[in-house]
N, C-alpha and C positions, 0 to 999 in steps of 0.2 A: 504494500500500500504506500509505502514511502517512496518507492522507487515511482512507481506510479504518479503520485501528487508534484514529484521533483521533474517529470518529462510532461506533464501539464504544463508546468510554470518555465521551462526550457523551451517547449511548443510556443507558447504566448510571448516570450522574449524575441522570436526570430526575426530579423531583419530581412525587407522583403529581397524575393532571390535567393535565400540562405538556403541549402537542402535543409529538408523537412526531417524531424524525426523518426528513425526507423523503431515501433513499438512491438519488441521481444521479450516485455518482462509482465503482458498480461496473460491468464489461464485463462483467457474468455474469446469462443471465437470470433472472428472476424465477421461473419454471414449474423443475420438476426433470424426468428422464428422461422421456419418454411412455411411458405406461404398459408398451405390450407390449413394450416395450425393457427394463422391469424386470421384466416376468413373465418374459422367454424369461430371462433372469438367475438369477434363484428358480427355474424349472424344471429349467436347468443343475447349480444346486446339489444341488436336491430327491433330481437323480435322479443323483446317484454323478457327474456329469461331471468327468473326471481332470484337467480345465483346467490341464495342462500344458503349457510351451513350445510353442509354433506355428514355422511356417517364419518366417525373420527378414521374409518380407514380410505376415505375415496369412493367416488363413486362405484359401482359394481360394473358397468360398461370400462372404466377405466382399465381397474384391476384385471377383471376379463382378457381384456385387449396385451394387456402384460403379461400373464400370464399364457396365452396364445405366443409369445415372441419366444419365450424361453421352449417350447415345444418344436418352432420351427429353427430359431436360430440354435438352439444347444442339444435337440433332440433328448429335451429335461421336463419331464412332468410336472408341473407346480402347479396346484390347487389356487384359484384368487383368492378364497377364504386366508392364505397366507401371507396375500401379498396387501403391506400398509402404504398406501401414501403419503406421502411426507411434504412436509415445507421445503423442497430441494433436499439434497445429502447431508446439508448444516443442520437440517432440521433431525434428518435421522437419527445421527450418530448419538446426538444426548439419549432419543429414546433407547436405541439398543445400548449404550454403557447405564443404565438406569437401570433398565429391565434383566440384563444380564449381568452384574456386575453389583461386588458393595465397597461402602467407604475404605479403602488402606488396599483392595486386591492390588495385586500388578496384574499389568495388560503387555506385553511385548509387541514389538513392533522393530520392522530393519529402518537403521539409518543409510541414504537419508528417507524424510518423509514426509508427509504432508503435516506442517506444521498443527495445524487443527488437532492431530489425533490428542498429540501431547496435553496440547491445551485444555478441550475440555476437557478430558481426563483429567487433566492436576483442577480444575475449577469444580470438579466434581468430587472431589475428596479419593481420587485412585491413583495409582502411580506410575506411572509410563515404565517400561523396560525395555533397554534400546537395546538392538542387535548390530551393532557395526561392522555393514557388509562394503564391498568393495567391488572393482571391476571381476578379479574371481570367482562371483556368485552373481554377477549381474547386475549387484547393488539387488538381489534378492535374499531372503532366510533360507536357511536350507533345512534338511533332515535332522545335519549333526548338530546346527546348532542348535535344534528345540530340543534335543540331544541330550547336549550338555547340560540346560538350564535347569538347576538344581537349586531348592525345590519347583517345582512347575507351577509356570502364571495360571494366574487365573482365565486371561484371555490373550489372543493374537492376533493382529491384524494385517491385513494383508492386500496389498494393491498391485493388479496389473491388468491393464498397464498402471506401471505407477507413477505416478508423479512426486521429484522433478525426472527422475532418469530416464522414463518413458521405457522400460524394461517389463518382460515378463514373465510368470512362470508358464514356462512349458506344461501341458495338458495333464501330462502324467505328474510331474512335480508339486502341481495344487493338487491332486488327487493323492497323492501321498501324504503330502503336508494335513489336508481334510482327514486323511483316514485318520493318519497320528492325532489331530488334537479331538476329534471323536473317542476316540480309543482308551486317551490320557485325561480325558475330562477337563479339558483345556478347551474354551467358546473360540470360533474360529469368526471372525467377523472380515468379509472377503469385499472391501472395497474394486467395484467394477464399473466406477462411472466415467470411464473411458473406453468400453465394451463397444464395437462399434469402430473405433479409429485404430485398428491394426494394421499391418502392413506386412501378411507373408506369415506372422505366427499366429495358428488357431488358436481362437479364445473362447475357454472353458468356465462351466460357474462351480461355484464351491455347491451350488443348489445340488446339484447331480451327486456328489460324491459324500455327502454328510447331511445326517436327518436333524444333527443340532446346529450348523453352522448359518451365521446371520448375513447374507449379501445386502450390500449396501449399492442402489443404483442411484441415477437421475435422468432427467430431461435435458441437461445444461448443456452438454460435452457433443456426444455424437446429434443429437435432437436439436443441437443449438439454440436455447431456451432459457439464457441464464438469467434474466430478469423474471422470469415468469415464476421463480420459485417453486420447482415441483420434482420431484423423485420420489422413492418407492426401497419398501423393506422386502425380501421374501425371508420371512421367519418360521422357527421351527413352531411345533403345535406348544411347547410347552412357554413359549414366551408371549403368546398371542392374545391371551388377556389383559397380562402385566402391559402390553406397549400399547392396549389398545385404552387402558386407564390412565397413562398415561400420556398422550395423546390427547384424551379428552380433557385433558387440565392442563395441559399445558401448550396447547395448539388448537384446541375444536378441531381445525380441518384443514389440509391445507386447500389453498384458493380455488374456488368452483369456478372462475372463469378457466385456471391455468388448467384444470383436470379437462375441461371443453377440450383446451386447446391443445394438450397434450395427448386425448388419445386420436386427435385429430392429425398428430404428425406421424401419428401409423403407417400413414395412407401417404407418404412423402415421398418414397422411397427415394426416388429419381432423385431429386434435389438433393437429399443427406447424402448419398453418395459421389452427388456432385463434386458435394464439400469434401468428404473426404480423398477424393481423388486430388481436391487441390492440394491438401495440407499435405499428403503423400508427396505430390511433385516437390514443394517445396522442403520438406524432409529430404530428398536426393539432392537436391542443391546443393541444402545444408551441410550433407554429409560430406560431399565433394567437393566442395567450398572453404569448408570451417578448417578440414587440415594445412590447406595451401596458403591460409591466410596466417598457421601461426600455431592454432586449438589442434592440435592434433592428439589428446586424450580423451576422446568422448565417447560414453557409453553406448552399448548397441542402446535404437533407439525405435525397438521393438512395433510401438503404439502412444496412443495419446499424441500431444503434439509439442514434446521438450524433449531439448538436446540439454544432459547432464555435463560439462566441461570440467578436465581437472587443470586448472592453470598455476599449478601449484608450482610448475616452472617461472612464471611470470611472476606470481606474485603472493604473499601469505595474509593479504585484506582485501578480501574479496566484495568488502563496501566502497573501499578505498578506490580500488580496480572500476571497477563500475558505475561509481560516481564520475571519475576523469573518464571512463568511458560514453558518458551520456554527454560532460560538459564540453568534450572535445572533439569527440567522433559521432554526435547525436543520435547513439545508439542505446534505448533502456535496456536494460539487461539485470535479470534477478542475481546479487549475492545466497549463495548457497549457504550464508550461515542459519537461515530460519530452518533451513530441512536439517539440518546437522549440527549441532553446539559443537560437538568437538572437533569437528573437521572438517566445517562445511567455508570457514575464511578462505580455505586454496579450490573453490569451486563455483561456479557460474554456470547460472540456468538460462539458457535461450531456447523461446520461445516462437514457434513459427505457425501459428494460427493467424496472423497478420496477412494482409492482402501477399497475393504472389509476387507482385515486381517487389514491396519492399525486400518481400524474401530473399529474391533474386539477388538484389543491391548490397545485401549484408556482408558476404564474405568479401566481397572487394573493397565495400567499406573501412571494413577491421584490419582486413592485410593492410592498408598505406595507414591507419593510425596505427599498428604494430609495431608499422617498419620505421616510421618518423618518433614513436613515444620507448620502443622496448629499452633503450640507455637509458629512460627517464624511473622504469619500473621498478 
């Protein structure tokens, strides 16, 4: 958010003529809703719809329609009776660490990682346990290390693709990871709201391979829908009360236009594919681009739409880096220390959900501020 508010205010500074900001440090696509997701919206309004309160889990069309994707897209049976809608993923995660989890548990999770996880967990009275993985596991958890972890968390979380590294676990490796913390009585809660924007590696749900484990989705990511505030739980039978109590107290529902318009973007296909055939091209760019220009440590970059960088040859302030990077080469780019405390200063997260020419324009960009700033670093 800081990086964010700092290329506002560098945007607003530019003298006319100046090149423009290249914008690689937001998670938010570039494309807005797809279309028939904002017509069925407008249609809602047009025609009198009373868009009041829903059941605390979503509409039953919604759910339905979710429920049908995991059938077709994973060949994974899911009841909608299990699946909750949510205020987006922000909204989920409190109910599933509520409903699953009590004050002082540990929750494990690999660094780096979505800052959030941490958060509301320590806001919630539980306590993060990090697993510091590296390029050797993909910047994923593996077998050994849930392994080793002695005594065993209470929960684990898990993303892929994940954000920042944009990495994943191969199909049999979340199915293993699922059986183990089934097995060990470890809550597996399997972050997939990037499900949708792969590239070449199949993407599996934890739904399929463990009858306690909690997936966390949304609308925001492949649905491109991130104002609309709307995602989705599929929960096991035995939490399905607990999230739907709470839920009603702490949410009623989420927004009955956004459910219109989300199970309206079912029917998009064409479009969301669109998008992600772009962010794909632009991913190869990246990838072809980003070593010539300098970055040449960057993690495979699986899915989602982030390039993990270790620039820990360049430099060990990775705020530092990225601020002169913005101020002098107009290029935002995320400090890797919010995914990582202990390791995240020699890392930088680029982002390439941004239109395709800025994409295009980035590695040429960084190579002549490289070559002109690296004596400076």
């Amino acid at each position: 958010m800081d990086v964010i508010a700092a290329a506002n205010a560098r945007a607003a500074a530019l003298a006319p003529g100046e090149p423009g900001i290249l914008r690689m440090e937001v998670g938010q696509p570039g494309t807005g809703a797809p279309r028939g997701a904002a017509e069925a919206a407008a249609r809602a309004l047009r025609d009198g719809h009373p868009l009041g309160y829903t059941e605390a889990f979503g509409r039953r069309p919604l759910r339905e329609r979710i429920a049908a994707r995991y059938a077709a897209h994973y060949g994974a049976a899911v009841e909608a009776a299990r699946i909750a809608v949510t205020v987006g993923a922000s909204g989920a995660f409190p109910l599933a660490f509520l409903a699953a989890f009590d004050a002082g548990d540990r929750v494990a999770m690999a660094a780096p990682y979505y800052p959030p996880y941490a958060n509301i967990l320590t806001a919630l009275g539980m306590v993060p346990q990090i697993l510091p993985c590296d390029a050797s596991t993909r910047f994923q958890p593996t077998l050994a290390m849930l392994e080793a972890l002695d005594p065993r968390p209470a929960g684990l979380i898990v993303a892929s693709p994940c954000n920042p590294a944009g990495t994943m676990l191969r199909p049999e490796e979340l199915a293993a990871i699922a059986r183990w913390c089934h097995g060990n009585g470890v809550r597996l809660i399997s972050d997939e709201i990037y499900h949708g924007l792969s590239y070449g590696v199949p993407e599996a749900t934890a739904a399929a391979h463990s009858p306690s484990a909690i997936v966390v989705n949304s609308f925001s990511k492949y649905f491109s829908m991130t104002g609309w505030r709307i995602g989705w739980l599929v929960l096991p039978e035995d939490l399905l009360r607990p999230v739907e109590r709470l839920a009603q107290n702490l949410f009623i529902s989420a927004p009955h236009i956004s459910q219109v318009a989300a199970e309206a973007a079912f029917d998009c296909t064409d479009e969301l594919e669109a998008n992600r055939a772009a962010y794909r091209r632009s991913r190869d760019l990246l990838l072809a681009g980003l070593p010539a220009a300098g970055f040449d440590r960057i993690a495979e970059a699986d899915g989602a739409f982030y390039i993990w960088a270790d620039v820990g040859g360049l430099t060990n302030d990775s705020p530092a880096f990225c601020a002169r990077l913005l101020a002098e080469a107009g290029i935002a780019a995320t400090p890797g220390v919010d995914f990582d405390s202990g390791r995240g200063a020699r890392f930088v997260r680029f982002s390439y959900c941004g239109p395709e020419a800025e994409m295009a324009e980035a590695p040429a960009r960084l190579g002549r501020w490289l070559g002109t700033s690296r004596n400076l670093l």
